[in-house]
DRENGU-776928 format. One line per field, with one value per residue: residue in three letters; residue number from 1; x negated, y, z of N, C-alpha, C in turn. Coordinates in steps of 0.1 Angstrom, whole numbers, m for minus. Layout:
aa	ALA  ...;
i	NUM  ...;
n_X	X  ...;
n_Y	Y  ...;
n_Z	Z  ...;
ca_X	X  ...;
ca_Y	Y  ...;
ca_Z	Z  ...;
c_X	X  ...;
c_Y	Y  ...;
c_Z	Z  ...;
END
This chain:
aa	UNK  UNK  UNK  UNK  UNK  UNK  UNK  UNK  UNK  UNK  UNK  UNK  UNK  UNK  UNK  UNK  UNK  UNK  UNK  UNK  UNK  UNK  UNK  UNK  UNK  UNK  UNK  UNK  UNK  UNK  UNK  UNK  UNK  UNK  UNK  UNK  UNK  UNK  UNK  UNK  UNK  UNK  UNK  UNK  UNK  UNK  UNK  UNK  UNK  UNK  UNK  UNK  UNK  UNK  UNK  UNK  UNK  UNK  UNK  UNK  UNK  UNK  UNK  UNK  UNK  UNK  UNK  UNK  UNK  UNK  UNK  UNK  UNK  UNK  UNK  UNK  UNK  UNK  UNK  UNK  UNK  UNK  UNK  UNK  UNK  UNK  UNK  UNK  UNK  UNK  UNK  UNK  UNK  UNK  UNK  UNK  UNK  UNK  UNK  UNK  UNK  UNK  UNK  UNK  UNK  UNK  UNK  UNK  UNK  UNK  UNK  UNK  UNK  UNK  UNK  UNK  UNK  UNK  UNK  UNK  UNK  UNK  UNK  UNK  UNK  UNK  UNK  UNK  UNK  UNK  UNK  UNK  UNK  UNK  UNK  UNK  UNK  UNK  UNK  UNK  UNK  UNK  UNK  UNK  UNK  UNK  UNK  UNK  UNK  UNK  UNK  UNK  UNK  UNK  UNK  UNK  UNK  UNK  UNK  UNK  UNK  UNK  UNK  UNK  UNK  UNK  UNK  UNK  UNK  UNK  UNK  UNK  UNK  UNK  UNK  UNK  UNK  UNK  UNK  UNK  UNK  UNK  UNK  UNK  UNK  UNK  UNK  UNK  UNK  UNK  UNK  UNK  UNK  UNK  UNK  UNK  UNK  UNK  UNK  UNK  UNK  UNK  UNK  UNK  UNK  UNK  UNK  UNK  UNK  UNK  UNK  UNK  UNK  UNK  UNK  UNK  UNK  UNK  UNK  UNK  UNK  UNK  UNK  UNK  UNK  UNK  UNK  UNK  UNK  UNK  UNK  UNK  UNK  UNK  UNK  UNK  UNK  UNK  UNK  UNK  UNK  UNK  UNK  UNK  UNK  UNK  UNK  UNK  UNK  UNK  UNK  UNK  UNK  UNK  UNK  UNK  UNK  UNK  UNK  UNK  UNK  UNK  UNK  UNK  UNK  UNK  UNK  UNK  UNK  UNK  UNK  UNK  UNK  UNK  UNK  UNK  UNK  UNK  UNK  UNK  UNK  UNK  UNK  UNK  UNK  UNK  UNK  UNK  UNK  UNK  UNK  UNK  UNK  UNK  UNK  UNK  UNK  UNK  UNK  UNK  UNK  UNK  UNK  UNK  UNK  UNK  UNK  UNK  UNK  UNK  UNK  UNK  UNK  UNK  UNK  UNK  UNK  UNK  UNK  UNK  UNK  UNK  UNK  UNK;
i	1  2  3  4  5  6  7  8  9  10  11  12  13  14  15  16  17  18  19  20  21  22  23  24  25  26  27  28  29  30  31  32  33  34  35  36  37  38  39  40  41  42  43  44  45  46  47  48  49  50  51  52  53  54  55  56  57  58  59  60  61  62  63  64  65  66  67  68  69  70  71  72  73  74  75  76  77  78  79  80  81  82  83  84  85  86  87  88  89  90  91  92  93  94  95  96  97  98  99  100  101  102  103  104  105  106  107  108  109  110  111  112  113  114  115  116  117  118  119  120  121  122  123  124  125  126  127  128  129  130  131  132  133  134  135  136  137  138  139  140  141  142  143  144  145  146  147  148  149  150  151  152  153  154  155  156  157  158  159  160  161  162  163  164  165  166  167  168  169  170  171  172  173  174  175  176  177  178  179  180  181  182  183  184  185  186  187  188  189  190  191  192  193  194  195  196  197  198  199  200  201  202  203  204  205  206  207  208  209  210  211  212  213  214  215  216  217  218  219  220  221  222  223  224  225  226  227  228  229  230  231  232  233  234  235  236  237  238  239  240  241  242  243  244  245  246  247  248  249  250  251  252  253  254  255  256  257  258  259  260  261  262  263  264  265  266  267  268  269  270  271  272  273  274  275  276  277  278  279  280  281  282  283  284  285  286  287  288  289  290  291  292  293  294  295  296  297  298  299  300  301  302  303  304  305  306  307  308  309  310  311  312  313  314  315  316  317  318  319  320  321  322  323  324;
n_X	1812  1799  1776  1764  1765  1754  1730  1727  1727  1707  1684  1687  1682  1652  1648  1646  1633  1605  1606  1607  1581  1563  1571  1564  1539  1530  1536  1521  1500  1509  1509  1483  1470  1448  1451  1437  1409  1400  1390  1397  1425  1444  1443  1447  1471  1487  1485  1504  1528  1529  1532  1554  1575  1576  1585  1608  1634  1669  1684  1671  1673  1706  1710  1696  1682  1703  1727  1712  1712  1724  1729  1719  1705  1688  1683  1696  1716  1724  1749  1769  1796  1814  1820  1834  1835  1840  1853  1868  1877  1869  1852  1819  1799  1777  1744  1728  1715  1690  1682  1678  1658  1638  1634  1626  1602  1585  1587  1576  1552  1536  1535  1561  1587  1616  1635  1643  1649  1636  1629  1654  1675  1677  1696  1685  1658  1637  1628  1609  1620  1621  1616  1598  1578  1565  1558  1543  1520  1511  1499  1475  1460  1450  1431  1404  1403  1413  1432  1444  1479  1499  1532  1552  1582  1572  1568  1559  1554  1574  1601  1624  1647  1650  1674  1711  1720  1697  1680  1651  1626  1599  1571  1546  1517  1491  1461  1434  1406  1383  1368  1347  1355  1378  1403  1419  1451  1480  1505  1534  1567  1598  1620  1651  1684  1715  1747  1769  1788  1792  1764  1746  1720  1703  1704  1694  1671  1656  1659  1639  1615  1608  1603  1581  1559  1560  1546  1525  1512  1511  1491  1467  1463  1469  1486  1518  1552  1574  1602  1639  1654  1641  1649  1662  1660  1644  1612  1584  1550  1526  1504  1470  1458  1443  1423  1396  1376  1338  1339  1338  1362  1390  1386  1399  1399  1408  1397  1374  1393  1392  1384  1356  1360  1384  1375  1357  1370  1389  1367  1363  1386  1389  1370  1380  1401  1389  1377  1400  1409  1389  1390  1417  1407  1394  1385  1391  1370  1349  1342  1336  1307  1279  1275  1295  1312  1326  1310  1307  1289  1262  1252  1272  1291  1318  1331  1336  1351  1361  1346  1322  1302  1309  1287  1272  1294  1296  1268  1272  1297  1279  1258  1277  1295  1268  1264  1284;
n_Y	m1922  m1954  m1976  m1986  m1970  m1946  m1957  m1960  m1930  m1920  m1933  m1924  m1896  m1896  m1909  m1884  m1862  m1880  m1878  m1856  m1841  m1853  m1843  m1816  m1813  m1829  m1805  m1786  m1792  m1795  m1766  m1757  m1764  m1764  m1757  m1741  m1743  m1765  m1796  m1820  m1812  m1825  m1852  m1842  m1833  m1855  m1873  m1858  m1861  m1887  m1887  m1875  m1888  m1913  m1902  m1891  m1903  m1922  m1915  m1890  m1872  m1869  m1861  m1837  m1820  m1825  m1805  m1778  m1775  m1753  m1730  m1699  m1702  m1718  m1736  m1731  m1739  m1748  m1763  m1753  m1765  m1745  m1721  m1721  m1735  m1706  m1705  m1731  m1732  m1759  m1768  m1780  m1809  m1813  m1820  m1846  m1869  m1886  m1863  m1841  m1846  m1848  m1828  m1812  m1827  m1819  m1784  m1786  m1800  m1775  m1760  m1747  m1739  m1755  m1742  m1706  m1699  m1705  m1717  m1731  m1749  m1761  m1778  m1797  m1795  m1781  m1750  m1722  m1694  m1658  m1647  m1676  m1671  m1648  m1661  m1678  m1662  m1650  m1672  m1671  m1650  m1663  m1679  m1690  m1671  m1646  m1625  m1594  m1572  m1553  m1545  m1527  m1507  m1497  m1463  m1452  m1463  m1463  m1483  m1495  m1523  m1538  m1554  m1550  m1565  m1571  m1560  m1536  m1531  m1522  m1529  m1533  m1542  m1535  m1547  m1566  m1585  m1613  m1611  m1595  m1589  m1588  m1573  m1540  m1531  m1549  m1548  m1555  m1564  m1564  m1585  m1586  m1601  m1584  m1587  m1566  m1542  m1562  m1568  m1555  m1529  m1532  m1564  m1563  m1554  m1572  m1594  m1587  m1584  m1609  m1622  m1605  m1609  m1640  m1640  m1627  m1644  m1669  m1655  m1652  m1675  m1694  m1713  m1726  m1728  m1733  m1725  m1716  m1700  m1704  m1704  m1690  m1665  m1631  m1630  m1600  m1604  m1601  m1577  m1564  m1532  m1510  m1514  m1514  m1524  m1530  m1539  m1547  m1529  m1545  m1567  m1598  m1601  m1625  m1650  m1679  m1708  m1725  m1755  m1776  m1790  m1778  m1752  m1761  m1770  m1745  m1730  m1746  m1743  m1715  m1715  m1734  m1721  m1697  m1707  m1721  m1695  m1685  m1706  m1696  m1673  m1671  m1675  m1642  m1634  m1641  m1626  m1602  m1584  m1603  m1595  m1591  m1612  m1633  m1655  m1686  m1703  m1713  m1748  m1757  m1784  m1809  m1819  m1848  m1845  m1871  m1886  m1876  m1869  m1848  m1834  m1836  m1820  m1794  m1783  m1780  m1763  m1741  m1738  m1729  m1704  m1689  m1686  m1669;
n_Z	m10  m23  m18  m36  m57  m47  m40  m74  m79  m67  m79  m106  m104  m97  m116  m136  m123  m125  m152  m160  m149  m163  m187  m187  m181  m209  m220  m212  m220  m251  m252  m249  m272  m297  m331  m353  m370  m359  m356  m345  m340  m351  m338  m313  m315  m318  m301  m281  m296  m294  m262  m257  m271  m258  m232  m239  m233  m245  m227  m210  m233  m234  m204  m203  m226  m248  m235  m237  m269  m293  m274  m266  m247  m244  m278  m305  m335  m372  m369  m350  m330  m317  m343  m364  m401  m425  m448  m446  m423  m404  m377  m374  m371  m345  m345  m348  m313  m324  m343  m327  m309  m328  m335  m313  m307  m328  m326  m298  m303  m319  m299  m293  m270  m261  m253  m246  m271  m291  m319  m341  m351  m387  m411  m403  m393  m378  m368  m366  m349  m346  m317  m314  m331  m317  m297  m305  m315  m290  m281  m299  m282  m259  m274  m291  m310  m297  m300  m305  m309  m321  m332  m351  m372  m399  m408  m427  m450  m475  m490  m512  m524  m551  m554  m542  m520  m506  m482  m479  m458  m443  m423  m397  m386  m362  m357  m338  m338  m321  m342  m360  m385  m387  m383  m381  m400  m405  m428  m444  m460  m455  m467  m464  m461  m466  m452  m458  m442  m419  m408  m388  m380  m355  m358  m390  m383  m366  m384  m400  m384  m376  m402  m404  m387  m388  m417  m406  m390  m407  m419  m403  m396  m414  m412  m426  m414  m426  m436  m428  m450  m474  m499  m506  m498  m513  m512  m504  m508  m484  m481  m470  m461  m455  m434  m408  m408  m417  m447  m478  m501  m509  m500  m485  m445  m436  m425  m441  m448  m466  m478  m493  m512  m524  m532  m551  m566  m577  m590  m612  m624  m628  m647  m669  m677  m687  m706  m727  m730  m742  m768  m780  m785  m806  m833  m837  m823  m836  m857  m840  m831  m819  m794  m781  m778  m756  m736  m722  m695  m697  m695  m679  m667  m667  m642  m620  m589  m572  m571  m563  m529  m496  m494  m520  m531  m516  m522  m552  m554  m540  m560  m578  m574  m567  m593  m600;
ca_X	1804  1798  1762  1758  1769  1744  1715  1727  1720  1696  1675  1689  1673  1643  1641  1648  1622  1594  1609  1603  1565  1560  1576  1558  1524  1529  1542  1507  1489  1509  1505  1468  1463  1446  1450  1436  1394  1398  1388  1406  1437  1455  1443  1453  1492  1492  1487  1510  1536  1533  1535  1570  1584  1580  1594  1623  1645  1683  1692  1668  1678  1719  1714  1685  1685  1713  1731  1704  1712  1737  1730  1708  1687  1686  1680  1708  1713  1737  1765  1778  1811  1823  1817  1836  1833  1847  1863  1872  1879  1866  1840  1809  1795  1767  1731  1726  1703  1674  1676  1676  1650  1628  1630  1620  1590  1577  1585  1561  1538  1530  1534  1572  1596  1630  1642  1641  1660  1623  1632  1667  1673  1688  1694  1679  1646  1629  1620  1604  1628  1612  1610  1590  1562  1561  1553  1526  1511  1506  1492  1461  1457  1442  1425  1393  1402  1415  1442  1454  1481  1511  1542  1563  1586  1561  1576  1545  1557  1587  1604  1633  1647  1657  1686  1715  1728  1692  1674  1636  1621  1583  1568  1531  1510  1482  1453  1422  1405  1367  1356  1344  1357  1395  1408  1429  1468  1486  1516  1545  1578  1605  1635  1663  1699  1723  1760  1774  1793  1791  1750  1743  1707  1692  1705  1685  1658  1655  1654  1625  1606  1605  1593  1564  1558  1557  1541  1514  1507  1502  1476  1453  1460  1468  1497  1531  1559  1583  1615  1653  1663  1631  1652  1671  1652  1635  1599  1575  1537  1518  1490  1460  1453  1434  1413  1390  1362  1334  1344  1341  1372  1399  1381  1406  1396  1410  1384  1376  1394  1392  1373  1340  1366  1392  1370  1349  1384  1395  1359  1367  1403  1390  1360  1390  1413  1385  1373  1409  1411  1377  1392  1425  1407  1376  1389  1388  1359  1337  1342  1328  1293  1275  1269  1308  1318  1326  1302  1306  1277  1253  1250  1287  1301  1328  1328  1351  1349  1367  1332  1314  1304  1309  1276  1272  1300  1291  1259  1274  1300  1272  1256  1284  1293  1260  1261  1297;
ca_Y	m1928  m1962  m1977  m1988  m1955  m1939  m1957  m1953  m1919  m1917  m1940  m1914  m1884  m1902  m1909  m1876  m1860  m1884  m1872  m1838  m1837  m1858  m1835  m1806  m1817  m1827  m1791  m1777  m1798  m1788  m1751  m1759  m1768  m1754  m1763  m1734  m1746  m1772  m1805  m1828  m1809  m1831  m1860  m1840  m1833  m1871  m1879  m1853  m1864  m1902  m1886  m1869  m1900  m1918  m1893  m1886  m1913  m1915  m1913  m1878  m1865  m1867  m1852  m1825  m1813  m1819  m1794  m1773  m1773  m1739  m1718  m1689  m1699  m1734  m1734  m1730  m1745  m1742  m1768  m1753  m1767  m1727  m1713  m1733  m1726  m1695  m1709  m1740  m1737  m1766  m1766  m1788  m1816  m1813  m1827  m1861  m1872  m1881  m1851  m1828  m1856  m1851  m1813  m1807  m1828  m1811  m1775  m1786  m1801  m1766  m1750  m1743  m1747  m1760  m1730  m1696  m1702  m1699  m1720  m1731  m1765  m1754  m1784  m1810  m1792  m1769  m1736  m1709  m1678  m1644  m1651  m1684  m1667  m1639  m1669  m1684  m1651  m1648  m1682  m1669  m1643  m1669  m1684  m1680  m1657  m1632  m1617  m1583  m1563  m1548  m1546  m1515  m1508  m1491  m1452  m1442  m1470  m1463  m1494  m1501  m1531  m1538  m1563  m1544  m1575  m1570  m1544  m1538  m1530  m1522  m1534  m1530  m1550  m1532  m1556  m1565  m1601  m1613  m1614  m1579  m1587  m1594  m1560  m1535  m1527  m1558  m1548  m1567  m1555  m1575  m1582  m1589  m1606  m1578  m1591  m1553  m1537  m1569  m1568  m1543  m1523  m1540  m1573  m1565  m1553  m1584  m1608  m1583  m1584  m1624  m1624  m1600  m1618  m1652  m1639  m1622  m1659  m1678  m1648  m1654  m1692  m1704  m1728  m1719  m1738  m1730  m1708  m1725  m1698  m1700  m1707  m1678  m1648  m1627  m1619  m1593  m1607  m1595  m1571  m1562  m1526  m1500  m1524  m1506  m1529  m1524  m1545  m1543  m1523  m1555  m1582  m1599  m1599  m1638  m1664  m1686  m1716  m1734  m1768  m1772  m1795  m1767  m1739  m1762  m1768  m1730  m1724  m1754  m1739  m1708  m1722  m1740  m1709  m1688  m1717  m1718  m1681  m1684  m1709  m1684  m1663  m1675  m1666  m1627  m1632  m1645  m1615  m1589  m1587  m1614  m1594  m1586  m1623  m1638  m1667  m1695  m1696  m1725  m1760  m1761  m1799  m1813  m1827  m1858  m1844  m1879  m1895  m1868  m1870  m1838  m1825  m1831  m1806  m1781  m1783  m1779  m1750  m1729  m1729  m1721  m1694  m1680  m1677  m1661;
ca_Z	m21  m21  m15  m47  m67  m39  m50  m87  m82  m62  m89  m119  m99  m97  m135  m135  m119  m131  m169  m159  m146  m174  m200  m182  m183  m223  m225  m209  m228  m264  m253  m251  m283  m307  m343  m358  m371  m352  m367  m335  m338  m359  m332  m297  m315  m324  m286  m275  m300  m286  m250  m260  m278  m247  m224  m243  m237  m250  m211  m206  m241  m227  m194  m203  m238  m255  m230  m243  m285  m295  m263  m262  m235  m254  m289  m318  m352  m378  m366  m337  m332  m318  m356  m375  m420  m429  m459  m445  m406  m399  m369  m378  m363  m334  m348  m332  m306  m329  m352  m320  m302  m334  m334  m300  m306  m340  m317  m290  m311  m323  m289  m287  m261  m262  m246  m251  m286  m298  m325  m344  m361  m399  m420  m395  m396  m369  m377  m355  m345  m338  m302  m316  m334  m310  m281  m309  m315  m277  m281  m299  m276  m252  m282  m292  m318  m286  m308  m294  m315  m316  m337  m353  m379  m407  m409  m434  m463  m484  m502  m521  m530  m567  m553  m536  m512  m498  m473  m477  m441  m443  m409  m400  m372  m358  m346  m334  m328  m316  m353  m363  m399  m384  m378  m390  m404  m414  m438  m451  m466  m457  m480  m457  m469  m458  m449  m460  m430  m407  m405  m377  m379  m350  m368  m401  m379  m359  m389  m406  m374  m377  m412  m406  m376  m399  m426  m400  m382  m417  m425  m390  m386  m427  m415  m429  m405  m433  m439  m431  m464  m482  m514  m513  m500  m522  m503  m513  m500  m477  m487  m462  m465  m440  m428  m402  m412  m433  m456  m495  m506  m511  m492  m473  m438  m433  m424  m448  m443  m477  m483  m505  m525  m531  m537  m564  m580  m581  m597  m623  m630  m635  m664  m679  m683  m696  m722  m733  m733  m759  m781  m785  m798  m812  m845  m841  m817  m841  m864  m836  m826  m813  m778  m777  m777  m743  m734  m714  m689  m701  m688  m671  m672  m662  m628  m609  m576  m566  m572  m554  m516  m493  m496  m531  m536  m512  m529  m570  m551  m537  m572  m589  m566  m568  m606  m606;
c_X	1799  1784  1752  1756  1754  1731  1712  1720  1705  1680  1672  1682  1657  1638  1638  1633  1608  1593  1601  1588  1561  1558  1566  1544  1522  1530  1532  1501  1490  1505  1492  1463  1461  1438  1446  1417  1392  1395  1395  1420  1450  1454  1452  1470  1498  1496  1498  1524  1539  1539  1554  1577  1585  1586  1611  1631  1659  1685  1687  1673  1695  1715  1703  1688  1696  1723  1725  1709  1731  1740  1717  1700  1682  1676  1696  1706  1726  1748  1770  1791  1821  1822  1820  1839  1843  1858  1873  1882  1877  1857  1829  1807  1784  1755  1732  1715  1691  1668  1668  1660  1636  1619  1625  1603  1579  1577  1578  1550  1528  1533  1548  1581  1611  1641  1634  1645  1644  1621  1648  1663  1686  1687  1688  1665  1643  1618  1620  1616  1615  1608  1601  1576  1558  1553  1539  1516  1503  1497  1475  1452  1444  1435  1409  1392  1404  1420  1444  1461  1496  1522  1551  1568  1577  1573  1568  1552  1569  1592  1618  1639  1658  1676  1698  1723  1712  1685  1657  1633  1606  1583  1554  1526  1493  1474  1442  1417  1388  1360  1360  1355  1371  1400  1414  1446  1472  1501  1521  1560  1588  1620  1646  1676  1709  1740  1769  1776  1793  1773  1745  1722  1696  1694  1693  1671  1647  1652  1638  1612  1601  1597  1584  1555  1550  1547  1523  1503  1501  1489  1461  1452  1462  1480  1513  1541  1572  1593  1627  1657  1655  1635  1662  1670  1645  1624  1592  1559  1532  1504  1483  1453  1444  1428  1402  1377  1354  1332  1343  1355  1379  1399  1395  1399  1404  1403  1387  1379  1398  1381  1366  1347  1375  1388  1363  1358  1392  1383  1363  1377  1400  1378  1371  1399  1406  1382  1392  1413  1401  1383  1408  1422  1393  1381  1386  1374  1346  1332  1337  1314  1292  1275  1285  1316  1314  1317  1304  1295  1268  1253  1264  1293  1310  1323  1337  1342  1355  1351  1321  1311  1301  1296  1271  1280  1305  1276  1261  1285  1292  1264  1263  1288  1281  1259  1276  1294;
c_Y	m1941  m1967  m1983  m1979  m1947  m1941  m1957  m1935  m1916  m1921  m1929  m1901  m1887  m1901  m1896  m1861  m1869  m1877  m1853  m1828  m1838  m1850  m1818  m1808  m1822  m1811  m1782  m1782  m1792  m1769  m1746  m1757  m1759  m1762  m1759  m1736  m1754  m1789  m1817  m1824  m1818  m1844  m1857  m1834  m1845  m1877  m1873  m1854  m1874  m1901  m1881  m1880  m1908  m1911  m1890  m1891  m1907  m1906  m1893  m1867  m1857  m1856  m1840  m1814  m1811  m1811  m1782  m1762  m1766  m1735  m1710  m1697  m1713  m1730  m1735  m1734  m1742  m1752  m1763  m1749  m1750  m1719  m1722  m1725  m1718  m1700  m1721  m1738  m1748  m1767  m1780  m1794  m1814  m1826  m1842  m1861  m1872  m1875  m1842  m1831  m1844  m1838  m1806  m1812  m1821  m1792  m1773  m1791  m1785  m1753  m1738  m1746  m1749  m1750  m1716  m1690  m1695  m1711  m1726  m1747  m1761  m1769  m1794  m1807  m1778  m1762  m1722  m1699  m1667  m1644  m1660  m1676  m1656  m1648  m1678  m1676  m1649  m1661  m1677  m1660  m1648  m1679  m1679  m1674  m1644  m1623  m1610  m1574  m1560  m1548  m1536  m1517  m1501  m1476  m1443  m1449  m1468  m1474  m1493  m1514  m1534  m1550  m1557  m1554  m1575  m1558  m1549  m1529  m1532  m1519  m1532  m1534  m1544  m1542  m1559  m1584  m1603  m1611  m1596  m1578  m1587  m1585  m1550  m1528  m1541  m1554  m1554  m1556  m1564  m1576  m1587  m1590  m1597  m1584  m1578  m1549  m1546  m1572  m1552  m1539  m1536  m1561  m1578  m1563  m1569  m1594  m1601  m1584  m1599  m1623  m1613  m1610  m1637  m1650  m1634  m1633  m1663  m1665  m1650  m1667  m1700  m1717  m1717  m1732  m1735  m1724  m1717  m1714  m1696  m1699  m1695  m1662  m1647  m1618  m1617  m1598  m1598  m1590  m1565  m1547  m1513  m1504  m1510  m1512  m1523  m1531  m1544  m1538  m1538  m1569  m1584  m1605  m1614  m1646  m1670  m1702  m1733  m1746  m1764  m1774  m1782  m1758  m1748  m1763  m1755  m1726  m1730  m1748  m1728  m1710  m1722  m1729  m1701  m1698  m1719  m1703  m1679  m1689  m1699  m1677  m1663  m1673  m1653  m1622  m1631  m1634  m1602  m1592  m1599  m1607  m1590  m1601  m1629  m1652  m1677  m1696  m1717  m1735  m1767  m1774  m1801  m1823  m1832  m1857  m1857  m1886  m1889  m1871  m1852  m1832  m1821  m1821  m1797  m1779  m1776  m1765  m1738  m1726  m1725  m1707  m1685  m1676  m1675  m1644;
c_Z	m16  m19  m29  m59  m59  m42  m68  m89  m78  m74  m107  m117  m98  m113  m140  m134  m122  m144  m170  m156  m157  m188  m196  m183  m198  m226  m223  m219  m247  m264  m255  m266  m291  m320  m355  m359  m359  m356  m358  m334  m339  m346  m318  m302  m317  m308  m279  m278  m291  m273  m250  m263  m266  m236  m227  m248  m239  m234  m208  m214  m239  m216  m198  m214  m244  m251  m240  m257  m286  m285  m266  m252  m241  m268  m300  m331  m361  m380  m351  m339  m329  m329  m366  m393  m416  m437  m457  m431  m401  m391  m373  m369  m361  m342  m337  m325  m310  m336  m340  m312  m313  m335  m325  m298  m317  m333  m308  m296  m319  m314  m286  m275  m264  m254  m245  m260  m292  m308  m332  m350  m371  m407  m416  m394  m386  m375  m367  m358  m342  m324  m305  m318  m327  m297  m291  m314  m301  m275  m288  m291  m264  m261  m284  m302  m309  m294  m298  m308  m312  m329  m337  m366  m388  m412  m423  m450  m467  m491  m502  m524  m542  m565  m540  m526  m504  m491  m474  m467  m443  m424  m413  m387  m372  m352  m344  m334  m326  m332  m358  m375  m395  m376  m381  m392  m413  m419  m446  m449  m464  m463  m466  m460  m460  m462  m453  m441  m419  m403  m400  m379  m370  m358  m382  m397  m372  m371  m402  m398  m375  m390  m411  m396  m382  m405  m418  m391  m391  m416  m413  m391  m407  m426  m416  m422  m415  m432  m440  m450  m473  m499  m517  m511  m507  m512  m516  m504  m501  m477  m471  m462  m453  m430  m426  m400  m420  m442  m470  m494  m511  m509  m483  m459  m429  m431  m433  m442  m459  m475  m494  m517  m531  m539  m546  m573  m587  m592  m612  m631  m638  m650  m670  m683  m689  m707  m728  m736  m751  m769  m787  m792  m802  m826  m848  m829  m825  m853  m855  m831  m819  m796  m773  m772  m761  m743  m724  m703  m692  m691  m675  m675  m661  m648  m620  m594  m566  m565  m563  m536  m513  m498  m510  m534  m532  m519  m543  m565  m547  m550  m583  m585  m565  m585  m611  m604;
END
């Protein structure tokens, strides 16, 4: 080897290794994060993005990752050139550099890794696998919610599903977390697209275990990372029931993580649908007693929450809320 090939490499191992602390110390820092009632969140994934975008030049992306994309221990998507159309035989073409670039950074930004196959890229878009939300469940564990639960197939629920191309799979997540009220049996039914005779048991189990899994994350944390076939499964949502709280009978046992603004707009919505409900039938209302006729509740005006400041309408939501 020549002395200039010699220090070619030598210089590429180098880049190499700086890329890799680099990418390693973003990768603590996204695992860190916690974006769940956190009002900086959105600030420490902005910084962790920027740190990625600079690390993950063309040159690191070639020799690192894109080995990486359609291996198991990598991540997989749905062009890999070994599976080429059924109908067609043609093998697909391999995601480019800055789809796969883009996807690796929206995966660690919410505390995935690029291996493990704990996410897929469907459609140019990263989307947690079951291995994923099983590694951001474990993430709350060291949270300060201190999630502890467990995961079985539900043997007690019976379901059906009305569409015979799919399988319904009742699953049920026993768990616990620091807040008294956040405890319980979480249950979810999951519809699963069965392939007939080529979709093996652990197959249909495997992609029901993801969507409870899913469905079990949005319910503690409220962020949905979305669904590659959201347009074509039929889900059944996720009811809350044997809560080992003491709880009102059908409270859900979710923190509240709505704004003052949203919840004064749900109250508004609902005014507006019963005052449209009255004039419907203010006609055969006005014909039954006066103490039978639904009422409005006196002194309710309309209100441009755009004009409003916070306080004012946490202020106009707590007394509407107290006189619901």
């Amino acid at each position: 080897m020549s002395e200039n090939a010699k220090n070619t490499q030598e210089r590429g191992l180098a880049v190499l290794d700086n890329a890799r602390e680099n990418f390693s110390v973003a990768m603590k820092d996204a695992q860190r994060l916690d974006i769940v009632n956190n009002v900086c969140g959105a600030f420490d994934a902005a910084i962790i993005v920027q740190k990625l975008e600079a690390i993950l030049t063309d040159e690191i992306m070639d020799a690192v990752f894109m080995p990486l994309m359609n291996k198991k221990i990598g991540f997989r998507t749905d062009r890999d050139p070994s599976r080429p159309d059924k109908r067609t035989g043609v093998a697909p073409k391999p995601y480019t550099r800055d789809v796969v670039r883009t996807c690796i950074i929206d995966a660690a930004a919410n505390g995935l890794l690029p291996t493990g196959n704990q996410f897929n890229i469907i459609s140019s878009t990263m989307y947690p696998t079951k291995e994923g939300y099983t590694a951001l469940l474990a993430k709350l564990k060291a949270s300060p919610m201190q999630l502890v639960y467990t995961f079985e197939f539900d043997p007690e629920t019976k379901a059906v599903s009305a569409d015979p191309t799919y399988v319904a799979i009742p699953c049920r997540v026993g768990y616990k977390t620091s807040r008294e009220d956040m405890k319980g049996w979480f249950r979810y039914v999951a519809m699963v697209k069965s392939n007939g005779e080529t979709s093996t048991t652990d197959q249909l189990r495997g992609k029901a275990e993801r969507k409870c899994k899913k469905a079990f994350f949005e319910f503690l944390t409220g962020i949905d990372l979305g669904d590659a076939d959201a347009n074509e499964v039929i889900d059944v949502p996720y009811t809350e029931v044997s809560s080992t709280t003491s709880a009102p009978a059908g409270a859900a046992p979710a923190p509240e993580r709505k704004s003052a603004a949203q919840r004064a707009r749900e109250i508004m919505a609902k005014a507006a649908a019963k005052k449209e409900a009255e004039a419907a039938g203010q006609q055969q209302a006005a014909q039954q007693p006066a103490a039978e006729t639904p009422q409005a509740p006196a002194g309710k005006q309309t209100v441009d929450f755009d004009k409003m400041s916070d306080e004012e309408i946490e202020a106009f939501v707590k007394g509407q809320e107290g006189g619901e």
